[in-house]
N, C-alpha and C positions, 0 to 999 in steps of 0.2 A: 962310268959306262953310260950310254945313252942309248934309246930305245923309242923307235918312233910309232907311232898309233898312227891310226887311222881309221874312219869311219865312213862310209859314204852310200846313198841309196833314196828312195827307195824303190824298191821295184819287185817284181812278180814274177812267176812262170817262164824259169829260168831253165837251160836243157843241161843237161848232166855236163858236168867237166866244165862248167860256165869260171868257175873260182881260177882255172889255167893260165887264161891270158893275162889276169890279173895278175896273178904269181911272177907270170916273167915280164910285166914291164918294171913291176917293181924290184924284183932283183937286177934286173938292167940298169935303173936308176941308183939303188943303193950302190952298185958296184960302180956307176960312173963316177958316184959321188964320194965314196968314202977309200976307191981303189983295191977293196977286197970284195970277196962272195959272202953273203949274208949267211952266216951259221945259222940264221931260221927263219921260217915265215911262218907266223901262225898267221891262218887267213879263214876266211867260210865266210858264207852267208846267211850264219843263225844269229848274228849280232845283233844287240839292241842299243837304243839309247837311254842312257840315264832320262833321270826326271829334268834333270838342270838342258842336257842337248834339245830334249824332246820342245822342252818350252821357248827354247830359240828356234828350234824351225817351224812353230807353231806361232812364235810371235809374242808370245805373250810370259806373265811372270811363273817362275814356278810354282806347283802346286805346293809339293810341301817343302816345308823350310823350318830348321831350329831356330828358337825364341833363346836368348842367351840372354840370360839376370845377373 
């Protein structure tokens, strides 16, 4: 089984029901692409980025990282 993610953003001061249109291009897409309806969408806009995401769209190395001996 496979299972696609997504993240993308970011932005502010969003109006109620904003997560909607999102929902349905992506189900429009998944259904073009795989020829069924998507048994689920988890979605919202309370997402966060990892440390590892954050420091690629900052540019720079990540903060922290394991030391392996």
């Amino acid at each position: 089984m496979k299972i696609w993610s997504c993240k993308i953003g970011e932005t502010n001061d969003l109006p109620h029901g904003a997560d909607l249109p999102m929902r349905i291009a992506i189900a429009e897409a998944y259904t073009r692409i795989t020829g069924k309806t998507p048994d689920f969408i988890f979605s919202g806009w309370g997402a966060e980025l990892t440390e590892a995401e954050r420091a690629v769209v900052e540019d720079r190395s990540p903060r922290d990282f394991l030391i392996l001996k």
